[in-house]
Legacy VTK file of the C-alpha trace (Angstrom):
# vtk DataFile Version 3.0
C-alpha trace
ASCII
DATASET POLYDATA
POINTS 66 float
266.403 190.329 31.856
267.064 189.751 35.453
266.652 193.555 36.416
263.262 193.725 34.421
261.701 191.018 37.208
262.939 193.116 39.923
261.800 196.546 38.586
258.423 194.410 38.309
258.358 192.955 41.664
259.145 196.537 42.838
256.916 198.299 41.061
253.985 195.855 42.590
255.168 196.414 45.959
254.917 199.900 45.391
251.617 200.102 44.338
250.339 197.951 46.817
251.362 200.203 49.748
249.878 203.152 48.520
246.401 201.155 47.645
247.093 200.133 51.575
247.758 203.900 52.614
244.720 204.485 51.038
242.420 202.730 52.606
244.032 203.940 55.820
243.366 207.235 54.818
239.860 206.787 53.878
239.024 204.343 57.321
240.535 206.964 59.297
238.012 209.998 57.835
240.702 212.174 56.254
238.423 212.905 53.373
235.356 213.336 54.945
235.178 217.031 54.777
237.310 217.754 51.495
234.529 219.505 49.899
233.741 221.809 52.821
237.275 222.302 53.246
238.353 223.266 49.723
235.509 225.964 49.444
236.096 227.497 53.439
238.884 230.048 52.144
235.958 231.499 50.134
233.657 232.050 52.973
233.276 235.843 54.117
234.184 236.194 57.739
231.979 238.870 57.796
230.032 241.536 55.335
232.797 244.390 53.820
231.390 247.765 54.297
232.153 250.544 51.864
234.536 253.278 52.941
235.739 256.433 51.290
238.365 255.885 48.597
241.597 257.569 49.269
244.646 258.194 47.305
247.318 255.569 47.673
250.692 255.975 46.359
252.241 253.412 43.597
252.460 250.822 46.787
249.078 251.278 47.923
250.046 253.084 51.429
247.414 256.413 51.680
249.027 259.323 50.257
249.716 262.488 52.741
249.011 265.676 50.297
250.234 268.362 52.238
LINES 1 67
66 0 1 2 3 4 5 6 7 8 9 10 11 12 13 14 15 16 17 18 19 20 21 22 23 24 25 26 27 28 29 30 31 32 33 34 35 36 37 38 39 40 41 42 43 44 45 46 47 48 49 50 51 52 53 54 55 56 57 58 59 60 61 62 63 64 65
C-alpha cells in the first residue's frame, strides 16, 4: 500500500513539470508559427515547367538507345 502513495506522489510530480514545460514553451513563442510551419514543405519554390518525356530504365536513370 506503501508503493501505491509513492507511484501517486510521482505521478503528480510528473505531470506538474510537463504542465510547467508547457507554459515555458508557449511564453517563449515556440508555437507561434506551427501552422505556417506544418504547411511550408508544401509550398512550390518555384513553377515546374514541362519537359520532354524520356525513357528511363527500371531505376528511373534516362535510357541510352544506341
Amino acid at each position: 500500500m506503501e508503493i501505491l502513495i509513492l507511484l501517486i506522489f510521482i505521478s503528480v510530480i510528473l505531470v506538474g513539470l510537463a504542465v510547467a514545460f508547457f507554459a515555458w514553451t508557449v511564453r517563449q513563442g515556440t508555437f507561434d508559427q506551427a501552422d505556417r510551419l506544418a504547411l511550408l514543405p508544401l509550398d512550390d519554390e518555384k513553377p515546374v515547367t514541362p519537359t520532354t518525356e524520356r525513357e528511363e530504365d527500371e531505376y528511373g536513370n534516362p535510357a541510352d538507345r544506341l
